[in-house]
N, C-alpha and C positions, 0 to 999 in steps of 0.2 A: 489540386496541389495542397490545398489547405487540410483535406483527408488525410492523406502521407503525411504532412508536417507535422499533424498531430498525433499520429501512430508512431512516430519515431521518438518526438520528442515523451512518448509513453516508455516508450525502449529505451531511452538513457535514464529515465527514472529508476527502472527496475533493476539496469545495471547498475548505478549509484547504489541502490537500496541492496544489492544483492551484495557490491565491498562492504556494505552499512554490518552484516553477518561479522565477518572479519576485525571490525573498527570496533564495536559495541564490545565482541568477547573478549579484546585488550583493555576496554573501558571498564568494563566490572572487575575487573582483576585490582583496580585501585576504586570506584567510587561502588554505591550501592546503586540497584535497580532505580530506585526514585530520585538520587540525586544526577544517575542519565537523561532521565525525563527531563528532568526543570533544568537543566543545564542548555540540554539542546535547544528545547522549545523559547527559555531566555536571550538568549543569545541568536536564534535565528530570529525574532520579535523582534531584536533591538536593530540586527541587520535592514530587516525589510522597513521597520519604521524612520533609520538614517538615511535610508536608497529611496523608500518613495512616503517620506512626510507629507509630501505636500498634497496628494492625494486624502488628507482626512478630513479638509475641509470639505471635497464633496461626497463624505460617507453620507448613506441616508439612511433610514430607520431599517430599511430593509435588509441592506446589506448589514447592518449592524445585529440584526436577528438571524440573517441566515449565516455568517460567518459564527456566530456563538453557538448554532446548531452544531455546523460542522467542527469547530473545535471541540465541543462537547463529546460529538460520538468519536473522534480523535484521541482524549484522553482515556476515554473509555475503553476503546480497544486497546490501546497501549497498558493500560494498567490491568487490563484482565491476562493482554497476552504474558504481563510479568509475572503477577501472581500464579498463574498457572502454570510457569517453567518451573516455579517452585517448588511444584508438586509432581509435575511430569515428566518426561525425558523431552530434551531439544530437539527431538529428529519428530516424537507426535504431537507436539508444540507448533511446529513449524507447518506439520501435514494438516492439523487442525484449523488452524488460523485459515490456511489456502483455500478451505472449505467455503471462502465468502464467492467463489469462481462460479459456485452453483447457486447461491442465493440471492443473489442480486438480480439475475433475471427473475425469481419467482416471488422478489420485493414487487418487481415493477407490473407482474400480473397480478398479485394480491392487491396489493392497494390503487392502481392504477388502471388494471385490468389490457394494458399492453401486452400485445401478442407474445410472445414466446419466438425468437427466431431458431427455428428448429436447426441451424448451424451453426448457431453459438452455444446454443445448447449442448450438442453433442460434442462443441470445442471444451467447453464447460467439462464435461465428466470424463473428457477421454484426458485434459491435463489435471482434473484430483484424483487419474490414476496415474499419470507421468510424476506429481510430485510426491504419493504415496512411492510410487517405486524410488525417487529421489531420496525421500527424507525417512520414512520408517525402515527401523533396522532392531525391532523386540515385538514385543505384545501387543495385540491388538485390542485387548483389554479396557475400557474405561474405569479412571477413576476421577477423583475431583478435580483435581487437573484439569482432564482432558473435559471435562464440564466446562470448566474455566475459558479453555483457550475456543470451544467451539462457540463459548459466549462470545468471544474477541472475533471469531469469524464473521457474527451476525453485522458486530458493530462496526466491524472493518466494513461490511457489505452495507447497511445502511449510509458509511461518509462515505463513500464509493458512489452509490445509487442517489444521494441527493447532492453531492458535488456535481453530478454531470447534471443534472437538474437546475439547480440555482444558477453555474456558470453560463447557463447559456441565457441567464438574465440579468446579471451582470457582472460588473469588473471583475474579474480575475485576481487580481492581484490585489485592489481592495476586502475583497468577501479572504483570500488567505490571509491578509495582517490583523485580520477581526479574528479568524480562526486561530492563531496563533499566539494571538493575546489571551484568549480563552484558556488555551492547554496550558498555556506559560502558567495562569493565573490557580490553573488548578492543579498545576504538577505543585507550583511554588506551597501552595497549602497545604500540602500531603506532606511532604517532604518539612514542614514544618509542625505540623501535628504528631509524626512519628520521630520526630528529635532529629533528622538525619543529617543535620545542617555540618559538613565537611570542617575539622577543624587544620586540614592540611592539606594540601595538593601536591600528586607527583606529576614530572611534566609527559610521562608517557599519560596517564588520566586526561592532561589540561588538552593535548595535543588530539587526544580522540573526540572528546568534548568537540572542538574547534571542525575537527573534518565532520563529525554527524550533525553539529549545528551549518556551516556552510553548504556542503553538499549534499545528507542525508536528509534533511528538513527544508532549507531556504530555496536550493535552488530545484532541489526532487520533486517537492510541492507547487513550486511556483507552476515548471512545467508541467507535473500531471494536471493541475488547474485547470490552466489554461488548452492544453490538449482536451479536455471536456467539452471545450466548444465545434470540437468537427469530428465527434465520435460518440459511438454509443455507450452506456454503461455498462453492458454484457462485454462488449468487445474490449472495452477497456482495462473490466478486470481480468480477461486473460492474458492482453499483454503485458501488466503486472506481474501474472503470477511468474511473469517467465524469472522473477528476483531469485525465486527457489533456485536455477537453473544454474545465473550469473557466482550466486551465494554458495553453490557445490564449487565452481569453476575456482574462485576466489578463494576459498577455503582449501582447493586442492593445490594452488601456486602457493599459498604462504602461512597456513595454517599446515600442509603438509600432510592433508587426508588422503585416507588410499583413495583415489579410484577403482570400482568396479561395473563390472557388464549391467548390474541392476540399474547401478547411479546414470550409467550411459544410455542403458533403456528410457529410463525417466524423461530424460534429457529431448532425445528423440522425441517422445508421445510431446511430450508439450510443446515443441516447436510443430509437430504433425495438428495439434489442437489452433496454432494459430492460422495454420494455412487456412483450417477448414473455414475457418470463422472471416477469414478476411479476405481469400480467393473465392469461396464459393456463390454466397451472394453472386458478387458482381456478375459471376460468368452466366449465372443464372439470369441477369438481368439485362446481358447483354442476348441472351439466345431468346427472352422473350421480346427486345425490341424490335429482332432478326423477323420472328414471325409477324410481329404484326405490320411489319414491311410488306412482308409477303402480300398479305390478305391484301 
């Protein structure tokens, strides 16, 4: 049961993250790139430290270094995925970033030397061709950009690969308000190094602010967190990536994008990418208990 609960509660994360597409692009329309950052990350910080204060008195050294890790490579990826929208088109921004689908199993063979589950594997490449067909719609061309955002992919793929790591040693919910303190503390600098500090707010801005810090950040995180404790990190980021999928659907109800047969293709392979990854095992593991019954 605890398997499923945490596969699902992966699946509202992505659907959250994927309205997050829709929220963000009304968000920049009044604040900049960096003043989204440290807005969210502020303000989901101050949430989770008003809901569970009282959890700091048993922070321990550990959790206080691995939550600063994962905030770290959090910022990281965020502010590479902005810079390089700068440069790039949104739809190879989006298809780039998704590229962490494939790296996070070959983090955990390099450095760890963990096997390779040849069905999430193939889950892995058959959805960075479902969100390729999803989200690319020009060149396939690199430029600095797209350098940028496959930077973001890595670094998405690294707090990916050691969230599932760390949480399965401990609190949840502690190691994210260390995390989150982290991002807050280094979007807050940035955003003050480059002058950006907002001298007005309109309330369509404050109101997107408010839903990407609540749901996009506080409660997205809380459960992909915690979802780390009864799933693996390959299986994890495909049910992620499924955000591309929710983030088309969302954009086609209220952003008003055409749908087409490509986007619908897309659509399919990565929902086809999760079966593989998440029916095949088992049945595999159920035909081999079968046999050695036999014997």
């Amino acid at each position: 049961m605890k398997h499923y609960l945490g596969d699902g509660m992966l699946l509202i994360t992505a659907i959250v993250w994927g309205s997050g597409f829709v929220v963000t692009d009304i968000a920049l329309q009044y604040l900049t790139p960096y003043q989204v950052m440290a807005g969210r990350f502020v303000l989901a910080t101050l949430l989770l430290t008003l809901t569970f204060g009282y959890k700091f008195k048993a922070f321990t050294k550990s959790v206080w270094w691995k939550g600063t890790i994962l905030g770290t490579f959090l910022f990281l990826a965020f502010v590479l995925q902005t810079v390089g929208l700068q440069h790039t088109t949104p739809s190879k921004n989006a298809f780039l970033t998704a590229v962490n689908v494939v790296i996070v199993p070959i983090i955990a063979y390099l450095l760890y030397k963990r096997k390779i589950d040849r069905f999430e594997m193939v889950g892995s490449v058959i959805t960075i061709v479902g969100i390729g067909l999803l989200s690319l719609q020009s060149s396939m061309t690199l430029n600095f950009g797209d350098v940028l955002s496959l930077a973001c992919a890595v670094a998405f793929a690294f707090d990916i690969f050691y969230t599932n790591l760390f949480i399965k040693e401990e609190d949840p919910i502690s190691v994210t308000i260390v995390q989150f303190i982290t991002a807050s503390l280094l979007s807050v600098v940035v955003v003050l190094i480059k002058g950006d500090i907002p001298t007005s707010l309109e309330s369509e801005g404050i109101y997107s602010i408010l839903y990407l810090a609540v749901f996009s950040t506080t409660i997205a995180y809380l459960f992909q967190n915690k979802a780390h404790k009864y799933t693996t990190a390959s299986k994890a980021t495909i049910i992620l990536s499924t955000e591309s999928f929710f983030g088309m659907l969302f954009s086609v109800l209220f952003l008003h994008e055409v749908l087409t047969a490509r986007m619908v293709t897309g659509a399919v392979l990565i929902m086809v990418a999760i079966l593989i990854a998440e029916l095949k095992p088992s049945f595999l593991k159920k035909q081999s208990v079968k046999k050695t019954y036999e014997k």
